[in-house]
N, C-alpha and C positions, 0 to 999 in steps of 0.2 A: 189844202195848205193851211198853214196853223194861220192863227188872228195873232196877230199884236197889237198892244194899244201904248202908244208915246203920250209925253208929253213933252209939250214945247216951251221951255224958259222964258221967250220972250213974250208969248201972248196969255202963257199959266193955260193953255187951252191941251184938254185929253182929248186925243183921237186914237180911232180905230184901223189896224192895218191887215188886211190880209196877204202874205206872200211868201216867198219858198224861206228856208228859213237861215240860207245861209246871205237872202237879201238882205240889204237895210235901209230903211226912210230915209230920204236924205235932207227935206224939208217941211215944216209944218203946212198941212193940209188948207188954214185959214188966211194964217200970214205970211207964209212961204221965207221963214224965219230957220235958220240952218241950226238952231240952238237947241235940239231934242234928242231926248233918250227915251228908254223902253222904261217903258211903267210897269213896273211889276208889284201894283193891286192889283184889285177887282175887275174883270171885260166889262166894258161898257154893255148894257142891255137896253135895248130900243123895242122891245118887244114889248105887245099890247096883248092886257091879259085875253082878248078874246083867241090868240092864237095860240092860247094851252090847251084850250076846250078839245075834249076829245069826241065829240060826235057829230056823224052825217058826214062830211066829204072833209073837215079840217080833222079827222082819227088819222091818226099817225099811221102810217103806210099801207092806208088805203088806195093811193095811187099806184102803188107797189103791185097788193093783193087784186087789183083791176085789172091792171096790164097782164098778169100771170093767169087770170081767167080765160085773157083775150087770145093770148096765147095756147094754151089747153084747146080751145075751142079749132082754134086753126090749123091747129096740129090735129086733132078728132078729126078735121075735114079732112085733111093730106091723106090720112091715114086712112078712111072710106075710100075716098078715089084712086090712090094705088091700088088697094085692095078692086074694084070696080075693075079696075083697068089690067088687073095682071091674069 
């Protein structure tokens, strides 16, 4: 689902929204102030540069390429033991 980020009139406070996109916020996250619209600058970024780093278990779809190992492997077993068994 897409992010949007509002802003809220009465508190000047940017927030971040995630939801389907024909939802819409209906109130500010802080002040629960009904007086917001869709921001359309920059998404907010909360990210800390160590989660760019690309080596050792935070590389980018190495959770991906592990499970697809784990899989190969288990399928290799299936695949011995029908063979055994037929």
């Amino acid at each position: 689902m897409p992010r949007y980020v509002y802003k809220c009139l009465d508190c000047e406070c940017l927030f971040e929204v995630i939801h389907h996109y024909r939802n819409t916020q209906e109130a500010c996250l802080s002040c629960k102030g009904t007086e917001i619209y869709k921001y359309l600058g920059n998404p907010i970024n909360v990210r800390k540069e160590e989660s760019f780093k690309k080596s050792g278990k935070n590389k980018t779809g190495s959770v991906v390429n592990s499970t697809i190992e784990e899989l190969k492997q288990e399928l290799d077993q299936d695949k011995a033991k029908r063979r055994k068994d037929a």
